[in-house]
N, C-alpha and C positions, 0 to 999 in steps of 0.2 A: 504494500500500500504506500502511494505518494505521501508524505507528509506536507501539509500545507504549509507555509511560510505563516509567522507569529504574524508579521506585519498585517499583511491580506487579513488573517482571523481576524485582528483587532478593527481593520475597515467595514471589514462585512458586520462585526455587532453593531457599531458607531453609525454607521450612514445605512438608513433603511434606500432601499434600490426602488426608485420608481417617485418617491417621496410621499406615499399616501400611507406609510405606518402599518405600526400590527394588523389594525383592521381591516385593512385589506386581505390577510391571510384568509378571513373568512371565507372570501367568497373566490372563484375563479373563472376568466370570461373564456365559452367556447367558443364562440362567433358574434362579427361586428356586419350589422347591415346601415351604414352610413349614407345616407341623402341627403344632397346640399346645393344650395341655389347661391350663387354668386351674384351681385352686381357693383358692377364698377360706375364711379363717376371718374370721364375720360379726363377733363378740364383738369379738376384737382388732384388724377391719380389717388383716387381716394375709393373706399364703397363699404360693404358690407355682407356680409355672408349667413344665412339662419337655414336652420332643416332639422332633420332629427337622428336619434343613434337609437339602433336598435340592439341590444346584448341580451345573446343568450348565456345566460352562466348558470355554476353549481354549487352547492351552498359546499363547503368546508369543514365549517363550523357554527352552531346555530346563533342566528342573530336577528335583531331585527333593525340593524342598521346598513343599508349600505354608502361607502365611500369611496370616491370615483373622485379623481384627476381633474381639476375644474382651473383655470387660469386665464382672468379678465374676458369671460363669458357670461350673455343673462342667459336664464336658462329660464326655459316656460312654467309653468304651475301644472298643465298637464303630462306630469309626468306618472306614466302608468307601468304595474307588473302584474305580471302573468305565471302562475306559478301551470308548468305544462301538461302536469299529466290530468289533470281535473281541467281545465282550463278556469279557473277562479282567479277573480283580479285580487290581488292584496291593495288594501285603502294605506293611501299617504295616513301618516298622522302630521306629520312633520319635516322642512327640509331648511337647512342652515346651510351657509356658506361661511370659510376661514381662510380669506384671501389672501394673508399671509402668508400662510402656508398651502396656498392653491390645493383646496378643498371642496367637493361639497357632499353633503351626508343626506342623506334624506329616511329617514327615520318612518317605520312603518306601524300599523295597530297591530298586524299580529307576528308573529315566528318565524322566519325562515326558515324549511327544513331541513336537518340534516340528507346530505346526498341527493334534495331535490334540485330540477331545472327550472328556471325562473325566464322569463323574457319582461326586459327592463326597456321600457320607448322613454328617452329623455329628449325634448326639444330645448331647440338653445340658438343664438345667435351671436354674432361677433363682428369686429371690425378686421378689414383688410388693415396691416401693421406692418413696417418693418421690423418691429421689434416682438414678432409677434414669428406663429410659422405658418401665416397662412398671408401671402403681401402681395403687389401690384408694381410690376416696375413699369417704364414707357419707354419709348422710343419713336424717333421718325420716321414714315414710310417714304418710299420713293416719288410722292407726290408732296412730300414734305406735311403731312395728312398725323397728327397724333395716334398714336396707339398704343394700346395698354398687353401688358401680360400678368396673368394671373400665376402665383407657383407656391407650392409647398416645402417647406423645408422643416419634419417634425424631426430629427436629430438634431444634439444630440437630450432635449428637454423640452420641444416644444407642440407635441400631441396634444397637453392640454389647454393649449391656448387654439386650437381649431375643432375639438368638440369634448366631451367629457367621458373618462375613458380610467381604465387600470392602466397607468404610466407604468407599472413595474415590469423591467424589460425581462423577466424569468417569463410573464404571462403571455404564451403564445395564442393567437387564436385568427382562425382563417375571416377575410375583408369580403365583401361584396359590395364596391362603392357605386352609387347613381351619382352623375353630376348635371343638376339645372344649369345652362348655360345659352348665351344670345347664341341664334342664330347666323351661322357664318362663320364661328368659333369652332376650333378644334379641341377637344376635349382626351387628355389622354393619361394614359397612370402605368400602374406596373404590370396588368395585365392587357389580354389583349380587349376591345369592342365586343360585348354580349349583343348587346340589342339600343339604338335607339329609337325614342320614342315622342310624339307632341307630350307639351307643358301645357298649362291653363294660364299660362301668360303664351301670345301668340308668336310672338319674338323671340320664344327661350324654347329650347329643346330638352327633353332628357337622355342621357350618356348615359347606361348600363354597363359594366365592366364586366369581365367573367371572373369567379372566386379563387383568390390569393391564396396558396398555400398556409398553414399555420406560421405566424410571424408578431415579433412585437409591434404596438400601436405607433414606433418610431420607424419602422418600415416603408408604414405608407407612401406614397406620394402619387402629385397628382398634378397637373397644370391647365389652364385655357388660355388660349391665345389664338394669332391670325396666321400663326409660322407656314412656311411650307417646308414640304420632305421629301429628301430622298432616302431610295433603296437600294441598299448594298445588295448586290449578288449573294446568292446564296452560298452560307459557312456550310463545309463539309462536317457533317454531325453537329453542327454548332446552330444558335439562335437566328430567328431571323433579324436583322437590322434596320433601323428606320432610325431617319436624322432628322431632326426638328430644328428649320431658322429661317433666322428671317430672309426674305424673298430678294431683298437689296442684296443681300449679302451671301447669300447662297454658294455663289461660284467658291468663295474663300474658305469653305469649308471642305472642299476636294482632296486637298492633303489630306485631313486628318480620318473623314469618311474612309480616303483607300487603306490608310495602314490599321485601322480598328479590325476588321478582319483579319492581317496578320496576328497583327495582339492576340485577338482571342484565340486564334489557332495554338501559338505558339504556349498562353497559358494552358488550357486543354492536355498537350504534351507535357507541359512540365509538373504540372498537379496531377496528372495521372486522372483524372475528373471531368465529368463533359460539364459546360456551362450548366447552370441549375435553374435557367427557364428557359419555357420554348423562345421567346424576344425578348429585342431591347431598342426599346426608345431614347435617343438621345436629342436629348432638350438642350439647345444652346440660347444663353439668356443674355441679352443687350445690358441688362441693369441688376443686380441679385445682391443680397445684404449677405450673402453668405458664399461661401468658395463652393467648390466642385461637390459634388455628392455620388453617391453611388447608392442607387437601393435596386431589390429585386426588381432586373426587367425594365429600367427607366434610370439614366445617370444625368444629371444638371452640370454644365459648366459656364463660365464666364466665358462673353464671346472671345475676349483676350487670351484664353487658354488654350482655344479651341480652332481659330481664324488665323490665315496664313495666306498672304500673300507674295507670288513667289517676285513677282517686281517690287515694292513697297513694304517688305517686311524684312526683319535684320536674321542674319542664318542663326544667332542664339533665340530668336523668337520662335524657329524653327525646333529648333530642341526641345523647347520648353513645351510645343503643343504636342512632340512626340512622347514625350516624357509625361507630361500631364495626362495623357490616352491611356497611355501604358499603367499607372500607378492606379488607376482608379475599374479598370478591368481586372488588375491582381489583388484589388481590394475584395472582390466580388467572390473567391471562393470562402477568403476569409471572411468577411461582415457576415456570412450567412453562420457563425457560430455563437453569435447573438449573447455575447459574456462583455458589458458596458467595461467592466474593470480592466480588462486588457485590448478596451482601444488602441492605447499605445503600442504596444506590442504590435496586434494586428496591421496598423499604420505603418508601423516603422518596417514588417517586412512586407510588406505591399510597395514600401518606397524602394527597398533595398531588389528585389524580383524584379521590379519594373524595369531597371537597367538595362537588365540581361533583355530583355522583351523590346527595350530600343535597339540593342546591339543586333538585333535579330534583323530588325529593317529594315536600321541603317546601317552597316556593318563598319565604311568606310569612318564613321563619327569615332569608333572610338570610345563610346559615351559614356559606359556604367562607369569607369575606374575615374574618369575625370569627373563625373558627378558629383561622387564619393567623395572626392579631395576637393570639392568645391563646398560640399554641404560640411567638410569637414571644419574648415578654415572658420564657416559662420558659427557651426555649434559651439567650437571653442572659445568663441568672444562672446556669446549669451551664456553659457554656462560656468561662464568663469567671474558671475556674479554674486554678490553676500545672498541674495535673495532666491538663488536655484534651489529646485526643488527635487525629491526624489522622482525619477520617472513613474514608479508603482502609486505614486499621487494623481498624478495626471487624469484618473478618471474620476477621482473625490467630488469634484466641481461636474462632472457630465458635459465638461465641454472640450473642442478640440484644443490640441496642446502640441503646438508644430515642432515647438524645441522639443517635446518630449517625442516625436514620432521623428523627425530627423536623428535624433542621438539614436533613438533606437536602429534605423536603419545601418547606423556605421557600426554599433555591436552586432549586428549579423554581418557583417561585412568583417567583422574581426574574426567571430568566432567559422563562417566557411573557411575563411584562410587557415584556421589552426585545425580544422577536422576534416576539409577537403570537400570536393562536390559532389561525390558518388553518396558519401555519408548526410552532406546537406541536404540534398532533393530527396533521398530516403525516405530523413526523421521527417522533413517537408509533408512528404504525402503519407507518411502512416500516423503522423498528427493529424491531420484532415480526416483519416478515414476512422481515426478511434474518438475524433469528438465527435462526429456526427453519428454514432455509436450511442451516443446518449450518457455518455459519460462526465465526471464532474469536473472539467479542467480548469487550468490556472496556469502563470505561468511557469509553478513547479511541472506539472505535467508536459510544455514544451520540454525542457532545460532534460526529463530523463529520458522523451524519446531522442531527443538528442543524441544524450552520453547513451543510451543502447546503442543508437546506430555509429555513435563514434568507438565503442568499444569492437562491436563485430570488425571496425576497417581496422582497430587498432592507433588511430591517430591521435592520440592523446597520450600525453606523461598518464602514468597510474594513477600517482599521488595529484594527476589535474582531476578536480570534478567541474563536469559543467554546471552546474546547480550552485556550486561556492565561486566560480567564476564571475556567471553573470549574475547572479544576486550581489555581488560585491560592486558591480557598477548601475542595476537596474534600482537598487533598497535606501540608497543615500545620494545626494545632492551632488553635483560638480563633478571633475576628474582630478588625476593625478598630477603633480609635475614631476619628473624626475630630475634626480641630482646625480648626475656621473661626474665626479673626481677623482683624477688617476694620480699616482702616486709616480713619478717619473725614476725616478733611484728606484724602487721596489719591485716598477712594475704592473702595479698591483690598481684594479678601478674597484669603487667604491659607489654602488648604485643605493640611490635611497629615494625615497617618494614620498609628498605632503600633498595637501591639495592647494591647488592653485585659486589664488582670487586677483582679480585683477584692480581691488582696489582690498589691500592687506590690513587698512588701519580697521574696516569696519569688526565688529565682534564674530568674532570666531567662535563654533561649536568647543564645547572642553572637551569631549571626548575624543581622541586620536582619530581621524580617518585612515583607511587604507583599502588598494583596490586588489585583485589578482593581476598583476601585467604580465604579457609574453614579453619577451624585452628578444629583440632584433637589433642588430649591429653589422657593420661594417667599417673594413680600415682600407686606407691605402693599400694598394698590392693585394688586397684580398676586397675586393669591392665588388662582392655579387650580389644586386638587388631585387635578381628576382624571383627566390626564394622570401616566404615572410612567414617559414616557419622558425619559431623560438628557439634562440640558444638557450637562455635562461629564463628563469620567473621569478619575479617581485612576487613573495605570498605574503596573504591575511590570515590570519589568525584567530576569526572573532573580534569581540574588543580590545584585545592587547595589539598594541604600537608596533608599525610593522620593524621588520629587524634589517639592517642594512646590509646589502647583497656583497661580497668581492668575488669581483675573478682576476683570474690571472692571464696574465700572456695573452692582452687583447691585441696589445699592438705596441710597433717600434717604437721607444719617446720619441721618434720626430715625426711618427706617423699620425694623421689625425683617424679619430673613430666616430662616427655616427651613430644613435640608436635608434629606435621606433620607422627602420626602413620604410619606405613608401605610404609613410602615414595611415601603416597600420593600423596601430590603437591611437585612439580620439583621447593624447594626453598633450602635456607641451616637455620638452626635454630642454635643461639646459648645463654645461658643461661648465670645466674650469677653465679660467681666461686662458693659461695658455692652450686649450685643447680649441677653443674659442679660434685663437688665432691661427694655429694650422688649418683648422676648417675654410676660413677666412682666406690665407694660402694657396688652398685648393682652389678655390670659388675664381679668386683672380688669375693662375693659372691656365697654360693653356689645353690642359685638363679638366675643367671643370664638369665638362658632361658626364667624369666617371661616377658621380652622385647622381643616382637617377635625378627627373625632371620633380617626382613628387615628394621626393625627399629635400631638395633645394628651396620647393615651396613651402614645407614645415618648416626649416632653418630660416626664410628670412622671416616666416611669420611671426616662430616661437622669438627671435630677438626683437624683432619690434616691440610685441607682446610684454614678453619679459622687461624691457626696459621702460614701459608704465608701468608696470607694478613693482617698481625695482628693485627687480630681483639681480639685471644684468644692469652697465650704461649706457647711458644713450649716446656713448661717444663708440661704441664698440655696435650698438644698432646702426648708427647714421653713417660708419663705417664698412658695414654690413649693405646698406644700399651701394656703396660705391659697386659692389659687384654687379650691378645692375645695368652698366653699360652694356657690357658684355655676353650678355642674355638674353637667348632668341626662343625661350618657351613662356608663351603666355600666362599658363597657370602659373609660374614663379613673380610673373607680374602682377598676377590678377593678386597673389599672395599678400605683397606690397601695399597695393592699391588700398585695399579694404583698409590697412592701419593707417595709409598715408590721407585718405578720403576722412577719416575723423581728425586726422591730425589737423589738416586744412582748413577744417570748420571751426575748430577747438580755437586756433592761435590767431585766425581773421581778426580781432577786434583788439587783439594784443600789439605791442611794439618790435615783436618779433617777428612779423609776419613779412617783412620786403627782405629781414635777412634768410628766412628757411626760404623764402620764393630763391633765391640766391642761390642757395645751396642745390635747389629741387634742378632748375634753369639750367648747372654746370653741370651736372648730374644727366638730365633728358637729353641733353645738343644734340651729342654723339647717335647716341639712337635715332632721334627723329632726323635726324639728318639721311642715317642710311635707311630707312623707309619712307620716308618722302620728300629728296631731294634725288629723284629719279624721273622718267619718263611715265608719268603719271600714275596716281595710288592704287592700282589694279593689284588686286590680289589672286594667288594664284590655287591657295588650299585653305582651309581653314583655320589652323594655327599662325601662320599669317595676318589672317584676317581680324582674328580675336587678339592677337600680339596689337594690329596698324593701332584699333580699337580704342585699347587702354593705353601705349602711349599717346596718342592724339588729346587724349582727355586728361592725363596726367602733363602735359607739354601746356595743353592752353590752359588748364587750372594755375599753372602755376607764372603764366604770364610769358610764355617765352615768345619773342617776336616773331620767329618765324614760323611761329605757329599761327599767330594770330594772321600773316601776311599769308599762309597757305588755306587757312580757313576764306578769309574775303576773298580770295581770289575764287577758289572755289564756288562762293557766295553767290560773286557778281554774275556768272554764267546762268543763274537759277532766273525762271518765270514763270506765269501759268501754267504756260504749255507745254514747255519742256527741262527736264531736272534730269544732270546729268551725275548729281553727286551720289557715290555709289552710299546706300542706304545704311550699311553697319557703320559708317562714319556720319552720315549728315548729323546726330543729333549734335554733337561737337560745332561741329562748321554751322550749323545754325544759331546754337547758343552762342560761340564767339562770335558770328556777327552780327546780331543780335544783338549783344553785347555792346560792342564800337559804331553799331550799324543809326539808321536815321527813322524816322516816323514810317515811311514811306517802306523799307526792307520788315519792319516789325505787320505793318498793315497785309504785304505779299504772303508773310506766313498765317496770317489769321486766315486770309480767302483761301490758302492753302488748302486750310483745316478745314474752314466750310465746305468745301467740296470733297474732297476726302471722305470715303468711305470704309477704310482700312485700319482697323482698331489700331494697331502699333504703327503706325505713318502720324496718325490723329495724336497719339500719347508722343510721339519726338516732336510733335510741332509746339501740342499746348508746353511740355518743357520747355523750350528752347524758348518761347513766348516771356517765360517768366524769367530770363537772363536779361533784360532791361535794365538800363538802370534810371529810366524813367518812371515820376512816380505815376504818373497817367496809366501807364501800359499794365502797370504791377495792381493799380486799385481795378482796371477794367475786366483784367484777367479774374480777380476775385470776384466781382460782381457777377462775370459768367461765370463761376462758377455755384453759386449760390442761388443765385436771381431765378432758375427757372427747374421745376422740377422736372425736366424731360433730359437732366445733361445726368449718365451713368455716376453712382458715387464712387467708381472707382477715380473717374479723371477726375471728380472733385477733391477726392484726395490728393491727387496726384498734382494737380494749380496750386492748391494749396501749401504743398512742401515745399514745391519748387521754388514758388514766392518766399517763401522762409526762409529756405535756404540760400540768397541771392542777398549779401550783405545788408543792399535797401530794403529788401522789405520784408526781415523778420520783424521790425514794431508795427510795419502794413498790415501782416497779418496775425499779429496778435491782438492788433486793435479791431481787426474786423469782428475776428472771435468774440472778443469778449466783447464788444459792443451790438450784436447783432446772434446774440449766444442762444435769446428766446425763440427765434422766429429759424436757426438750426435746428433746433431739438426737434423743433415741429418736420422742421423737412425731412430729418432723419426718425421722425417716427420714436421716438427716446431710444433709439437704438445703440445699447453704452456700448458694446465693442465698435461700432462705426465711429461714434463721439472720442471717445477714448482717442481712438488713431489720428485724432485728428492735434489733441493737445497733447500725445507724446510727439507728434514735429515738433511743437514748440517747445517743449523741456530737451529736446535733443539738442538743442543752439546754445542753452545756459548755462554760464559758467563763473555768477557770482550770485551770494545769496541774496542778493536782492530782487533779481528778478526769478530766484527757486521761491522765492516767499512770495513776489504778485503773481505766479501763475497758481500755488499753493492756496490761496487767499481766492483765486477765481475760481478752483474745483469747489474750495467748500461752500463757498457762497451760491453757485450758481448750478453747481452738476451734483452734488450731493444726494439730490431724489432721483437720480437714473436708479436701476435697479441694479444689483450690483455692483456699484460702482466703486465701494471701497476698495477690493481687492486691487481692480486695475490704476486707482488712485495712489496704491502703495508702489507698485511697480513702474509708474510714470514718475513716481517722487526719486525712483530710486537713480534712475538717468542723470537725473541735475545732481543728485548728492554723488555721485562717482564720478560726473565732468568736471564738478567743484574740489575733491577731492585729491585728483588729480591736477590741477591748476595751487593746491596748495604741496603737496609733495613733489611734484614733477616736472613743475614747471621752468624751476630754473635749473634742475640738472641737463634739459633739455636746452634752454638757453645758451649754460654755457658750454656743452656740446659743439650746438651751431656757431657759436662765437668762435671757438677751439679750430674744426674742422675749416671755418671761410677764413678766417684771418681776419674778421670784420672788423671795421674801426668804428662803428656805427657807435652812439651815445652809450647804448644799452648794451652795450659790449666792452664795453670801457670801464663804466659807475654799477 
């Protein structure tokens, strides 16, 4: 027998699942017959929604209460039961609501009987809401003609806020949903069209669906709207396919249409499993308060995730929608296991599978391993927060938890590497076939078909168990950092491990962390990276302090050594200066390539890294770029980027900022010289292309002229009619001139955008829009984004930042905010994760506590009554207090750095 993990027990008594409490055990629903009439008002994107729920269920326990999932719903008085085998109505006595606790009871004269069936009719109505899972987004048709979409989104808590229901996701029970809807509308959900039929209003029709397998009430889903579709050719053994979009925009979804069939096929094969319904509807949404979904038979995505233009869209846009297809059809064997608690888990190898499922389509991309190392470089900078949470948290709340499903992807992504992929795809599929089994898992039950299937290949140390492995990094908050100091006379290295925070002062847990690490290395002369199975291991212990590792005879004192080859494990490494500096050596050397390309991108990240939380200095980080001339793989730049992109933002408003432009400027020439001071910016493959990319954008970030004189140039060639700037670069070339540009060049890209059909053509124009440094352009831009409720909230986010982000107009829009804060809430429907994203831009820019206290001072006064919103209020505080944190320790080690490294005579290099 599995032993359940302490942790998990403690959850499961603490947080009742579903949120309706013991009383609910009483009762259990066997079937939902739901009918429901929508109407929208077009003008306001606004309406409302009433019908009624029929439930069949069976008593439990006797009672004569029942309590049902009820959330900003009125629900009618005629509410009637049926007890079935007599057919005798049971009389209400009584019915309350505890909205609070999204509640409602309705209390009856006489007993429930044990073992008897009951049929319970509740009528009820409610509003379309974004904060709600039943909402209206809009858009414009090709006659410039308004139009509204109706769509469901009950994951992962919001069933009761669309009809009144047992939220508890253990209670399966099969759907039969009717949808009242205007005629002209398409109506669609997870199964296929039973029967439609006339309404007693003349204009609406009724939609019959055919009955849904047994499934929780978060399953559902359902849409109306004016979309059209296509029809993918027929999957061999697989579902049939239908695309749902809009008619403008139709052609753009052909990429992604054709490779969905691959995807499916290829999961099929590797889950050992045929798809688990006859169809699938794929709903692509113009406007959505929520990301991608996946349920039985019907998947939602943002048109952005989804639309792909092969003239007007950038080749990482291209990844992203292959990638986005792919994650969310490998979600599909998993979701149907239906255990809330290990979303995370489920997510995380949904993200990690997916790769392989691009790899498949696109072979030439390359994708899953540079994914990996892309999402790795980001987990590491959110999780190296005082405020990280355990990932077995991550379902506490019932909501998505992105840091928690990316880290999880990169521990399966560590642990295939250590057990291999005959043993992976195994434990993979006799997982899948023992839960649906009807068995009680967790993720102790992954972690031992695991270690079976890694014992039968043999691929593990004895003394490894996978169950102490990844409980040591899934049970507690953050990662590791490692300490390798060698002992140059003895020989001898000295590995030891703490966890890393990237701001050290805030309070630290007392009790010692530690994790299980494989630890990987490489030296000079012996430099093979592509093996990433373990020489040795970092062990835990329980709660006792882990113990510090030596080995011997790693390497020659003048050789340097490497650990956590190709960024294996999701930790940060960092070494003693002198090992520091042979690495350093290497780097400048005309060897450098012998360090593979993702081990290069760990190395320049972890000393970035390291030298804010100062662990290393930043004379030995800013050094550490100088190798950056000299390197032609993108990921080692994109590496860079991400620290140098905060750095940028960080020291703007400071006296240091014309001397690091200094340092950045001597730094880029060389590069941007030999990529585009040639016979025009063509690219010829795609590491190229993502290389031109990031330097172009680090070159005119930091002000270099002939950046800026290659961007205008480029600039001036542009018109209505014809645009010859190749697209992975224009958002650059449009921002700088933009930038330096006249009324007249900012007016060319708005008509741009107006005519523009192309979700990612539209998102590099409204950016580039907000590099102004006019205050006209910057308040205009805000206005459209706010002003009308037909513009998607993704690009209103997306104005919004921009503008913040642009020296001028972070107090533009902060004043917008909070000036105009009443009449958002209403646009977004009090929708706190939309609201939220929108005042963590602005705590992202602050870096003194005056303005951590006026935005502090504008949450509690004014966002206080969103729902939820304390949590995300602690985590937006936490931004400012580690920018501020960091401007108080780090700032002048960094100053005098840069002072050190230029030679600066500048004031503040001097006093």
């Amino acid at each position: 027998m599995i032993k359940l993990p302490w942790y998990l027990i403690v959850l499961h008594l603490c947080l009742p699942i579903g949120g309706t409490g013991a009383a609910a055990s009483n009762l259990r629903p066997l079937h939902y017959n739901l009918s429901l009439l929508t109407e929208v008002e077009p003008l306001k994107l606004s309406g409302n929604f009433s019908g009624e729920v029929v439930i069949r269920l069976r008593v439990w326990r006797e009672t004569r209460t029942i309590i049902l999932s009820c959330n900003g719903l009125q629900v009618g008085e005629n509410v009637l039961l049926v007890r079935r085998n007599t057919g005798g109505r049971v009389t209400v006595r009584k019915m309350w609501q505890a909205r609070s606790v999204h509640q409602l009871g309705i209390v009856f004269n006489s007993m429930l009987w044990l073992g008897e069936e009951y049929t319970l009719v509740v009528p009820f109505s409610g509003q379309l809401s974004r904060a709600s899972g039943y909402f209206v987004g809009g858009y414009m048709d090709s006659r410039h003609h308004q139009q509204w979409i109706a769509v469901t989104q009950l994951a992962p808590n919001l069933a009761n806020t669309v009809f009144p229901c047992f939220e508890n996701r253990t209670f399966l029970a099969p759907f039969i949903l009717n949808l009242a809807h205007p005629r002209g509308t398409n109506a669609v959900s997870n199964m296929r069209v039973l029967k439609t039929s006339d309404h007693e209003k003349d204009d609406y029709i009724w939609t019959t669906f055919q009955q849904t397998p047994a499934m929780s009430v978060q399953k559902l889903a359902f849409s109306i709207n004016r979309f059209t579709n296509r029809t993918s050719a027929e999957i061999p053994k697989g579902p049939a396919l239908t695309t749902w979009l809009r008619p403008k925009i139709a052609d753009q979804g052909d990429y992604a249409i054709s490779i969905t069939s691959q995807i499916i096929v290829f999961f099929i094969s590797l889950f050992g499993k045929p798809y688990p319904a006859m169809k699938i509807d794929q709903l692509v949404l113009p406007d959505t308060a929520y990301q991608s979904h996946e349920h039985l038979g019907l998947v939602s995505y943002p048109e952005a995730a989804f639309l792909y233009s092969a003239q007007r869209s950038t080749t990482r846009a291209k990844q992203q929608v292959a990638s986005h297809v792919a994650h969310e059809f490998a979600h599909h064997w998993l979701s149907d296991l239906e255990n809330a608690a290990l979303y995370w888990l489920h997510n995380g190898l949904s993200d990690y599978v997916s790769g392989f499922a691009v790899d498949n389509v696109e072979p030439a991309w390359r994708f899953h391993e540079l994914s990996m190392v892309r999402q790795a470089l980001g987990v590491l900078v959110k999780d190296s927060k005082g405020s990280a949470q355990p990932m077995s948290l991550a379902y506490a709340s019932m909501s998505s938890d992105t840091q928690a499903n990316q880290k999880s992807a990169l521990l399966f992504r560590m642990l295939h590497s250590l057990i291999g992929t005959q043993a992976f795809v195994n434990a993979l599929r006799l997982y899948l076939q023992r839960s649906h089994k009807g068995s009680s898992f967790h993720q102790a039950f992954l972690w031992h078909t695991l270690q079976e299937e890694s014992d039968n290949q043999m691929s593990l140390r004895q003394d490894i168990k996978v169950s102490q492995l990844m409980d040591s990094w899934t049970m507690q908050p953050g990662y590791p950092l490692i300490r390798v100091v060698r002992n140059y006379d003895t020989n001898e290295v000295t590995v030891s491990q703490e966890r890393f925070l990237r701001n050290p002062g805030k309070l630290m847990q007392k009790r010692q962390q530690c994790w299980w690490v494989p630890l990987t290395f490489a030296t000079a002369g012996i430099d093979s990276f592509v093996s990433t199975l373990p020489s040795e291991w970092l062990t835990c212990q329980g709660r006792q302090s882990a113990s510090p590792l030596i080995l011997n005879e790693v390497a020659q004192p003048d050789k340097w050594v490497v650990f956590n080859l190709r960024l294996a494990t999701p930790c940060r490494v960092t070494y003693d200066e002198r090992n520091w500096q042979l690495i350093g050596n290497a780097l400048s050397g005309p060897n450098a390539s012998s360090i593979d390309r993702f081990t290069r991108a760990q190395l320049i990240s972890d000393v970035l890294n390291l030298a804010g939380a100062g662990v290393v200095t930043y004379d030995l980080a800013l050094n550490f770029l100088r190798h950056l001339r000299n390197e032609d793989e993108f990921i080692v730049w994109q590496a860079a980027d991400k620290y140098l992109e905060w750095l940028h933002r960080t020291l703007r408003q400071t006296t240091i900022i014309s001397t690091f432009k200094g340092f950045m400027k001597d730094l880029m020439q060389t590069k941007f010289d030999e990529l585009f001071k040639r016979d025009g910016p063509a690219a010829e493959n795609g590491n190229i292309t993502e290389l031109m990319v990031i330097v172009l954008q680090l070159s005119c970030r930091t002000d270099l002229e002939s950046c800026a004189e290659f961007a205008l140039k480029e600039f001036a060639s542009l018109t209505l009619e014809t645009n010859r700037i190749p697209v992975d670069l224009s958002e650059t070339i449009y921002c700088t001139a933009i930038q330096f540009g006249t009324e007249a060049d900012w007016t060319l890209l708005r008509r741009l955008y107006t005519r523009s059909n192309v979700s990612e053509e539209r998102r590099i124009l409204l950016s580039a829009m907000a590099c102004s440094r006019e205050n006209w352009a910057l308040e205009k831009l805000l206005n459209l984004a706010f002003a009308g409720r037909y513009m998607p909230k993704n690009d209103v986010l997306l104005i919004f930042s921009a503008v913040a982000q642009n020296p001028l107009g972070y107090n533009l829009a902060k004043k917008y905010l909070v000036d105009n804060i009443k009449a958002i809430i209403k646009l977004y429907g009090s929708n706190t994760n939309e609201l939220a994203q929108l005042v963590t831009v602005l705590m992202k820019e602050v870096t003194t506590e005056e303005e951590l206290n006026a935005l502090r001072m504008f949450m509690r006064t004014d966002l206080q009554n969103l729902p939820g919103f304390e949590t995300a209020f602690r985590r937006i505080l936490e931004l400012g207090e580690d920018n501020i944190a960091w401007h108080t320790r780090q700032y002048h080690n960094l100053l005098a750095a840069v002072c050190n490294i230029t030679g600066s005579i500048e004031p503040q290099c001097i006093y």
